[in-house]
N, C-alpha and C positions, 0 to 999 in steps of 0.2 A: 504494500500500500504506500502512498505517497506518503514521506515524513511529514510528521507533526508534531510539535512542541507545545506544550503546556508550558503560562509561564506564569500565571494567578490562579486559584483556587479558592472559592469561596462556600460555607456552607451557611443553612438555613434551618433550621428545625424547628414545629409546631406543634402542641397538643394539639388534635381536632374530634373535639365532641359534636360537632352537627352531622349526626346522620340519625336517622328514620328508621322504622319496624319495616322489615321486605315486606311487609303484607300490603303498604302504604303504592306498591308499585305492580301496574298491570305485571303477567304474567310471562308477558312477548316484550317486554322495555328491557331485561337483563338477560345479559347472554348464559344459556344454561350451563355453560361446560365454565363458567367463571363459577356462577352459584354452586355448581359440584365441586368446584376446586376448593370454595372456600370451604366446605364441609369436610372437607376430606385433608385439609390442614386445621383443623379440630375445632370448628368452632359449629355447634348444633346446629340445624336448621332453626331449631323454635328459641336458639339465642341470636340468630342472622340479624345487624342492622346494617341498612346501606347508605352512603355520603347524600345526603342533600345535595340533588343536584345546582340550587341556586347558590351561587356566592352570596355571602355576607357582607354588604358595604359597610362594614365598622370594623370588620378586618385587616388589615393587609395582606395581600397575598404570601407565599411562603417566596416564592418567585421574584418579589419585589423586592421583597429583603435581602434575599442574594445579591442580587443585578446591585442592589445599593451599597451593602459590603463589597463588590467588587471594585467600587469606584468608576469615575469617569473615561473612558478609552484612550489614548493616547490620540488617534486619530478614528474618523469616519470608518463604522467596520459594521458586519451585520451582524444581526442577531437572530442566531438560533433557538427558535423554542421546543424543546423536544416532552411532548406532553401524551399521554394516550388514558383511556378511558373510558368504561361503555356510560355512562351518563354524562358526567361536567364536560363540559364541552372542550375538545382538546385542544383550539388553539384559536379562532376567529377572538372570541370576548377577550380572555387573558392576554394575548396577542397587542391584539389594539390597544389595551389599558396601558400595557406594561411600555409602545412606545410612546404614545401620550403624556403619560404622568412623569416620564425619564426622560423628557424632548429628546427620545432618540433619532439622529441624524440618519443613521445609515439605513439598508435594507433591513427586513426583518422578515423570516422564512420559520411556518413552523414543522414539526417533523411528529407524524403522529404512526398509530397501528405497531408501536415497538413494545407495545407492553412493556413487561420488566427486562427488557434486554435496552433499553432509551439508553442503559450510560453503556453500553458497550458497542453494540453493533451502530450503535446513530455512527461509529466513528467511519464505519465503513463509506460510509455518506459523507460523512466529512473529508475524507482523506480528498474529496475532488470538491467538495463545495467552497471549501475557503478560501476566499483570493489569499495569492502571493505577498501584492501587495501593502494587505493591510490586517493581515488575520480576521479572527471572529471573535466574538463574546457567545459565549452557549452557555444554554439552563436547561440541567436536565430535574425533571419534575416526579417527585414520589407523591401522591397521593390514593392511598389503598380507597377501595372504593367499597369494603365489607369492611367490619369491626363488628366484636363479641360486645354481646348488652352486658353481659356477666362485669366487663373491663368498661366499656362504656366512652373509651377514647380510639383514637386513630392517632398516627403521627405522620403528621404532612412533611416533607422534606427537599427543597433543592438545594442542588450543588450547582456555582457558575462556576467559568472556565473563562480562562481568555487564552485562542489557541490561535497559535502563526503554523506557517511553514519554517524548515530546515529545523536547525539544531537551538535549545531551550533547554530551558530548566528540567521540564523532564516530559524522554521524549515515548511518544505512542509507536510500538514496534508493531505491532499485528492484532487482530479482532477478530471473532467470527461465533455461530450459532451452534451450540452445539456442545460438547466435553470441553474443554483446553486442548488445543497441540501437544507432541509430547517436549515440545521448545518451551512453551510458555507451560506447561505444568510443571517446569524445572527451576520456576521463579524462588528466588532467596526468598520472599517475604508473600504468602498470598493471603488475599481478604475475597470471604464469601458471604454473599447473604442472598436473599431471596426478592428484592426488590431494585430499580434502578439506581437506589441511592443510596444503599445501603453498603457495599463496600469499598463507594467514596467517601461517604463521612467516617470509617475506618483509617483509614490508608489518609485523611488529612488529620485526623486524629493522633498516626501516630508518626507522619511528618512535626505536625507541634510539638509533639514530645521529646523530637529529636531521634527517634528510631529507624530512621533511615539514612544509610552512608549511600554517598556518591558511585555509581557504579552496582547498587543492586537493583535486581529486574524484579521487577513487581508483577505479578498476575492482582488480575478486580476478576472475579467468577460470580454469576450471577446465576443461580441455581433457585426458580422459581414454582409455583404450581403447574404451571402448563410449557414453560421456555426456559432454556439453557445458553447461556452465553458469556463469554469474557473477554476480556484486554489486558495487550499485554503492555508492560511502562519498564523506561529504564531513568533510575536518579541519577538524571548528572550532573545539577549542581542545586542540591535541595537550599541551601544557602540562599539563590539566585530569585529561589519560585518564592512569590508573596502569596501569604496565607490570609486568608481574613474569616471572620467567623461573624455572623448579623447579628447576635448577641451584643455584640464587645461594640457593634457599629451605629454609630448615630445617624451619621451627616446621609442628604439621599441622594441619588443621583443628579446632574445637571446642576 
């Protein structure tokens, strides 16, 4: 694939208590083979809630807080939204808010139908979408779309990116759907979970810490209910890569 560098990393995390009894939703509006997944990752049918599909205007989105922990661009660049989801709408509304309220200058493209594989295989799609010239800004988007009444939260999650071409702070070797390579299953350090964003807020988690030397290859494996996928990373100069977390961040974009 065409090299890519990462050279900002920013994460976002939310409690999300607004979701509804499944019973609140015709029977043809969720896809079944999702409602089976969720049961069959152990949460009862008669304890099934699903996301409200309206956003909350007294919210911010999880999305916005990233894009604003990342800060401003250096130059004009696009923005990729990578969002999927069988109700909230994956990218028109979000989309438009997020270049609006951010006076985003450049393009903005969003990337949907990746389910839990968004932070891994979208790279595939990136590896040719990014100008040269000016790299990209990307938000890839967790939002589970079931949650246990029993628990009675969700946790919403993006992670932004700011990615050029050639050589960065740290760069993207290979991606794909499926097990790992047995190249990239041979990564020093690997992080799995079961959602897109879950073993990026790992893996910046334990870049803050300082657990990552210059020179080891990292696997992100993304091992879901229904999809399998990972990316491969190598650190080469974690010193170089800015970390930011929307917790710790105030100021908003523009």
């Amino acid at each position: 694939m065409s090299e890519l560098s990462i050279e900002a990393l920013s994460v976002a995390v939310r409690q999300h208590t607004d979701y509804l009894l499944l019973s609140n939703f015709p029977d043809d509006l969720l896809p079944k083979v999702r409602v089976a997944a969720a049961v069959a990752e152990g949460i009862p049918h008669e304890h099934l809630l699903v996301v409200n599909p309206n956003d909350n205007p007294d919210l911010p989105e999880v999305s916005e807080l990233a894009l604003s922990a990342l800060g401003v661009p250096p130059r004009e660049q696009p923005l990729f939204l990578v969002r999927s989801g069988p109700l909230r709408d994956p990218m028109v509304t979000l989309l438009a808010k997020l270049v609006l309220e951010s006076d985003w200058a450049g393009d903005d493209v969003g990337i949907t139908h990746l389910d839990e594989l968004g932070g891994t295989v979208a790279f595939d799609l990136l590896g040719w979408a990014v100008p040269e010239e000016t790299g990209a800004t990307v938000l890839v988007c967790d939002e589970p779309a079931f949650a246990d009444a029993r628990v009675g939260i969700g946790r919403f999650a993006t992670v932004g990116m700011r990615v050029r071409r050639g050589p960065g702070p740290l760069r993207v070797l290979d991606c794909g759907e499926g097990a790992p390579s047995p190249r990239a299953g041979s990564a020093v350090r690997s992080f799995t979970g079961s959602g897109p964003c879950d073993s990026w807020l790992d893996l910046h988690a334990a870049l803050s810490a300082g657990e990552i030397t210059d020179g080891d290859q990292l696997l992100l494996h993304t091992r879901g209910p229904l999809r399998e996928g990972w990316l491969s990373l190598c650190a080469v100069d974690t010193a170089a890569l800015l970390l930011t977390d929307a917790d710790r961040v105030e100021s908003p974009v523009g």
